[in-house]
VEXMARLUM-754782 format. One record per residue (C-alpha): x, y, z; residue in one letter. Coordinates in steps of 0.1 Angstrom, whole numbers, plus 5000, padded with zeros to 4 digits. Each point is the difference from the previous one (the first is absolute). Layout:
<atoms>
XYZA/...
</atoms>
This chain:
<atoms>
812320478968X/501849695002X/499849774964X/498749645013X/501549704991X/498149824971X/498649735024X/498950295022X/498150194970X/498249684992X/499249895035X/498850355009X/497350004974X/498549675006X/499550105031X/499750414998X/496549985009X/501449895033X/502950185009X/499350274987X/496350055017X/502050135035X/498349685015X/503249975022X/500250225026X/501250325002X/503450025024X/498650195025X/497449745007X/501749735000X/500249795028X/502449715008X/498249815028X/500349644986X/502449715010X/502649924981X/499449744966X/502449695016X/498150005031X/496549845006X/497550264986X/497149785004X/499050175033X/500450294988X/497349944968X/497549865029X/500450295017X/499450284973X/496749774989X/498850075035X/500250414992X/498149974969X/496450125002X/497349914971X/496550144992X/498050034969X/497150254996X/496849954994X/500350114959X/503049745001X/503550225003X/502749855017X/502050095027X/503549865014X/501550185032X/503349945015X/500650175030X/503850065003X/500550325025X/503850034999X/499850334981X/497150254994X/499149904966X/497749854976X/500349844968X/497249964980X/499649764968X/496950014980X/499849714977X/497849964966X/499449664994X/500450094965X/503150054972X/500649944963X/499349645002X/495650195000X/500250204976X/497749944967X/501449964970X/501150354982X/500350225030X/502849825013X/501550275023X/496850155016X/501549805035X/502850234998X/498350274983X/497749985032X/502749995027X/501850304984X/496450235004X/499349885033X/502350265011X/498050304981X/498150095035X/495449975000X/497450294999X/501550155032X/504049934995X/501550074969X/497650304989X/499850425007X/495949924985X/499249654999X/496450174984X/501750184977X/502549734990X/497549734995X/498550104970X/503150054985X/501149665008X/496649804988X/500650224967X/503349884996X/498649645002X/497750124970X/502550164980X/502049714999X/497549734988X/499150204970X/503750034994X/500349595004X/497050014977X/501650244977X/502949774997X/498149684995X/498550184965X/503250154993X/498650305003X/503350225007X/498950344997X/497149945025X/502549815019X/502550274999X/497350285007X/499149795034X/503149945011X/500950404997X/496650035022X/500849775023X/503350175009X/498150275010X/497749905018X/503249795021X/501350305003X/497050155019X/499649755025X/503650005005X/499950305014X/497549935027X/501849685014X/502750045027X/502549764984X/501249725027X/498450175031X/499249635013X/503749935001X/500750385013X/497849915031X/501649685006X/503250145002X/498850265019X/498749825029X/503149824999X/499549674979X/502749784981X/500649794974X/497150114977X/499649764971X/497849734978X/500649764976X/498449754978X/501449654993X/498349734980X/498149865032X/499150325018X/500050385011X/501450105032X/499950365012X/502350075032X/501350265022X/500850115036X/499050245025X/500650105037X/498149775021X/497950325013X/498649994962X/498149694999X/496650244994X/501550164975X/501149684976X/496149905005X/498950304988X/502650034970X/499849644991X/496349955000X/499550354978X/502449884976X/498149694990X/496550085010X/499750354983X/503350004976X/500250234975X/502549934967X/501050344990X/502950014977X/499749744982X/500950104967X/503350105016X/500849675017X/499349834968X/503050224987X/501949885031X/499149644995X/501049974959X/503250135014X/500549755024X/499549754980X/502450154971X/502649985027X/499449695013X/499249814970X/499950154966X/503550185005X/501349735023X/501849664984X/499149845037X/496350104998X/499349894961X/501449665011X/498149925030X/496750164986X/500849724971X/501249735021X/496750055021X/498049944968X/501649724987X/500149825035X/495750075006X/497549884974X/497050125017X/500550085036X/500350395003X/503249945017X/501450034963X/499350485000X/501850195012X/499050185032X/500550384987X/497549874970X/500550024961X/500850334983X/496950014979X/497849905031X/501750295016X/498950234977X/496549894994X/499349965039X/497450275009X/498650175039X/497049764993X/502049664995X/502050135033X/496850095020X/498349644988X/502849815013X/500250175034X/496149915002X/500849644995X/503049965019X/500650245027X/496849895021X/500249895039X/500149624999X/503050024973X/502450245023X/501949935029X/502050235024X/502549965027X/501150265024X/503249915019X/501650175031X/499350215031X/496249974994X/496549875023X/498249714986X/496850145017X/500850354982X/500649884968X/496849814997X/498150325016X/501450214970X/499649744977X/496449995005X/499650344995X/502250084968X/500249724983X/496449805012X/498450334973X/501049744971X/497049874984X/500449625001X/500749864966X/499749654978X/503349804998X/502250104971X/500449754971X/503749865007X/501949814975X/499249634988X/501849974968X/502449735006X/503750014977X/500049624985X/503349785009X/502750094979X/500849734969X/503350134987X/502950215003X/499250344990X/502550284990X/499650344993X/503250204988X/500750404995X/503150204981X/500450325018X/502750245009X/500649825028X/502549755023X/499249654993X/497349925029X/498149605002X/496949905018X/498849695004X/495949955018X/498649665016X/496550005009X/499349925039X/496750065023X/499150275019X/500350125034X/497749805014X/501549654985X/501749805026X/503449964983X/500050385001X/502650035028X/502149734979X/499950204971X/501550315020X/502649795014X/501049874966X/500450394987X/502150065032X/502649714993X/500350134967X/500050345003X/500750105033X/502750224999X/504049964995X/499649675014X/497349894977X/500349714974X/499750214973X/502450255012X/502549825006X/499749764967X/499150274974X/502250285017X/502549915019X/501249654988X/499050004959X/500350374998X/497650014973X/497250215015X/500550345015X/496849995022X/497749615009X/497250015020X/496449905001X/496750045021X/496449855001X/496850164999X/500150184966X/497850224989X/497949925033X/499349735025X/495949975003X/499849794976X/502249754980X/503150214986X/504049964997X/503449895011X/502450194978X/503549995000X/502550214979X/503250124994X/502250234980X/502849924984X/503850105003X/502150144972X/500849734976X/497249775010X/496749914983X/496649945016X/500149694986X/502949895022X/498550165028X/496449794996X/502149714998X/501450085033X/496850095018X/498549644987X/503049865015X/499050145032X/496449905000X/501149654987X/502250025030X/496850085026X/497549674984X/502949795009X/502350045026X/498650085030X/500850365017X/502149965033X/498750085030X/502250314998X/498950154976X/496049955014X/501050115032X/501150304986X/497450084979X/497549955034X/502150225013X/500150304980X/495849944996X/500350025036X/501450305000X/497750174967X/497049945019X/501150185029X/501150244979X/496450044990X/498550015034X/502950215012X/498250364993X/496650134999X/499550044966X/501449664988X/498149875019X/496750194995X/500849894961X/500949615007X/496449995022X/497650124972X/502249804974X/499449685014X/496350065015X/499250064960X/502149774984X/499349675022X/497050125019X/501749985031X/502750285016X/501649725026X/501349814972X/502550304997X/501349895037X/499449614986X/502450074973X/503449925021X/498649645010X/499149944959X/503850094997X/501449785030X/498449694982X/501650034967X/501949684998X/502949944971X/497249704989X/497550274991X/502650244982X/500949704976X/496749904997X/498250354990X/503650084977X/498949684978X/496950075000X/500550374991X/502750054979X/499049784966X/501050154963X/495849964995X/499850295031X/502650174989X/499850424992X/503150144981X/500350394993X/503050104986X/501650394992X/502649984974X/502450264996X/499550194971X/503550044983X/498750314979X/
</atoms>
């Protein structure tokens, strides 16, 4: 496998519970049926709105269709209005924990014996809360004694499930792309099919969330610590950012990390998994979209019937707690065997703020590229940083959250030259206004990204439910491009001196440990 750049490693795990969820399409679905990003697109938006068909159920589940018949396939996108940002305090994880079993199959997928296999499984959930128990009175040799039990027991109902046969029949019926993830704001579950399999995602989709069984778990906990060694507690990158996070957050839950604390991990149990599914996973707090060679009329027929058996539910609680304005620089700094890496954080508003698209144009002039600000100051010009880049929208974008920028620095340079240069830059954007350029092409390239999103089925499936949940309306994903075309120089310097104070200021910094 090909070693990524520095910039690359830390960019990809920001954002690995993106990319790496095969919410882009798979090639051989692609389609390429959009005009091109310098031309007016505009048309183009008002037309796709006109394909989109909405209906909500009676117990309160959404649905978004888009009818796009160029190739004979779907793309589904189930999306869980629900991420790490929910979770209660000490089982930080269980979102994760949840998405990870969702896979394990229900009483009629998954299982040789479902009647045979049950027991097993509700003595497994026994087993393990006397071993808690046993731990909380540090109790070891009961503890030790259970834990010897409850490996047997494991071990019997493993061999009555059918391990992954709800992925075997996808596959077999010729479906794509097969994949989840959980980000701080949300779940999304997403594959696709044939377009002669519309009756068979209903009947898959509805069984896995209306009768789900989480076999395995003890095994996907294993799974889990070890993700989490790799991407954090073994990784330089992933010890930063889990500590930059906490510095930057007081109280918001924007400040865990998604894959959840080690010792919550551990102590996380089939009952604190099965309680949050109850609370989270109900009609009125899940939205799907189905995108591609589909009926409207057909869709809602099969809805009805599948997915209309959900009970209707109360409203889940959603998050209030606020994070409080930020009074003073904060820094947070970690010796590791490691390249010299530096972070800074400024607090802006969420998605649904107006200044939003203002805030994405500022991370595009600054990081857009080789023809970026910081590119070309950092890298090219100074020479003092190997990799300078930024984005917005860290950890997550429902709610108030991020604008980081960082860099890392050459050989022979110190990260405190390179924060020197990066103030430079932003002192730069607060007061000389960006040329008309440099906007244009930023409004360009946006132009082009959000075709890019629109451009396949399941892109666009994804970008649908994202926006429905996020700012309770999916046309302000087709809205988006006219937020960008209004972005004047005016509001970039005005939001920059606003935005980027000392007082709002986040640093993390990785120091190389000469040892």
């Amino acid at each position: 496998m090909k070693r990524l750049a520095l910039w690359q490693q830390l960019f990809c795990y920001f954002w690995i519970a993106v990319l790496a969820w095969g919410l882009l399409p798979a090639p051989a679905f692609a389609q390429r049926i959009s005009p091109p990003p310098h031309t007016d697109i505009q048309p183009y938006l008002d037309r796709a709105i006109e394909k989109v068909t909405e209906f909500t159920l009676d117990n309160g589940l959404r649905f978004i269709v888009f009818e796009r018949h160029e190739a004979p396939v779907i793309s589904f996108a189930t999306y869980a209005d629900v991420g790490g940002a929910d979770e209660p305090d000490g089982k930080t994880g269980v979102a994760h924990f949840l998405e990870h079993l969702a896979f394990k199959g229900t009483s009629r997928i998954g299982t040789q014996d479902y009647a045979a296999e049950k027991p097993l499984l509700d003595r497994l959930d026994e087993l393990v809360a006397q071993k808690k128990a046993a731990i909380a009175d540090e109790n070891n040799e009961a503890a030790e004694k259970l834990a010897g039990e409850i490996l047997q027991v494991q071990q019997q109902a493993d061999a009555l499930s059918i391990k992954n046969q709800f992925g075997q029949i996808v596959e077999q019926a010729g479906g794509k792309g097969l994949n989840a993830g959980t980000s701080i704001d949300f779940t999304v579950y997403s594959y696709s099919l044939p377009a002669n399999k519309l009756e068979l995602w209903m009947s898959l989709e509805s069984e896995r969330f209306l009768d789900p069984v989480f076999r395995e778990f003890f095994q996907e906990q294993n799974v889990i610590l070890e993700e989490r060694r790799w991407r954090t507690d073994n990784s330089p990158i992933g010890q930063l950012i889990e500590a930059f996070q906490d510095k930057a957050f007081t109280v918001h839950p924007y400040k865990r990390p998604i894959i959840g604390y080690d010792e919550d991990i551990r102590n996380l149990t089939p009952k604190d998994v099965r309680d949050f599914f109850e609370r989270y996973y109900v009609p009125n707090n899940i939205t799907i979209a189905i995108v591609g060679d589909v009926n409207p009329d057909r869709v809602k027929e099969l809805a009805q019937i599948y997915f209309g058996r959900y009970p209707a539910q109360p409203a889940p609680p959603e998050v209030t707690v606020v994070e409080p304005p930020q009074r003073e620089t904060r820094e947070v700094s970690l010796t590791l065997k490691s390249e010299p890496i530096y972070l800074e954080g400024f607090h802006r508003p969420s998605l649904n703020h107006p200044d939003s698209a203002v805030y994405d144009a500022i991370a595009a002039i600054l990081s857009n590229g080789r023809t970026s600000r910081l590119y070309k100051s950092l890298v090219e010009e100074q020479q003092i940083a190997l990799s300078a880049a930024g984005f917005t929208g860290f950890p997550g974008d429902k709610h108030a959250n991020l604008m980081v920028l960082y860099a890392t620095t050459a050989p022979g340079h110190t990260l405190e030259e390179v924060a020197v240069a990066l103030d430079t830059e932003i002192e730069r954007l607060q007061t000389e206004p960006v040329t008309r350029e440099e906007l244009e092409r930023v409004k360009t390239q946006a132009r082009a990204n959000i075709l890019y999103a629109l451009d396949s089925n399941a892109g666009l499936a994804y970008s649908l439910v994202e926006y429905q949940a996020k700012t309770g309306n999916w046309r302000n994903l087709f809205e988006q491009l006219q937020k960008i075309e209004a972005v004047t120089a005016d509001d970039i310097l005005r939001v920059a001196r606003a935005t980027f104070t000392p007082e709002n200021k986040t640093i993390g910094k990785l120091l190389k440990n000469e040892e």
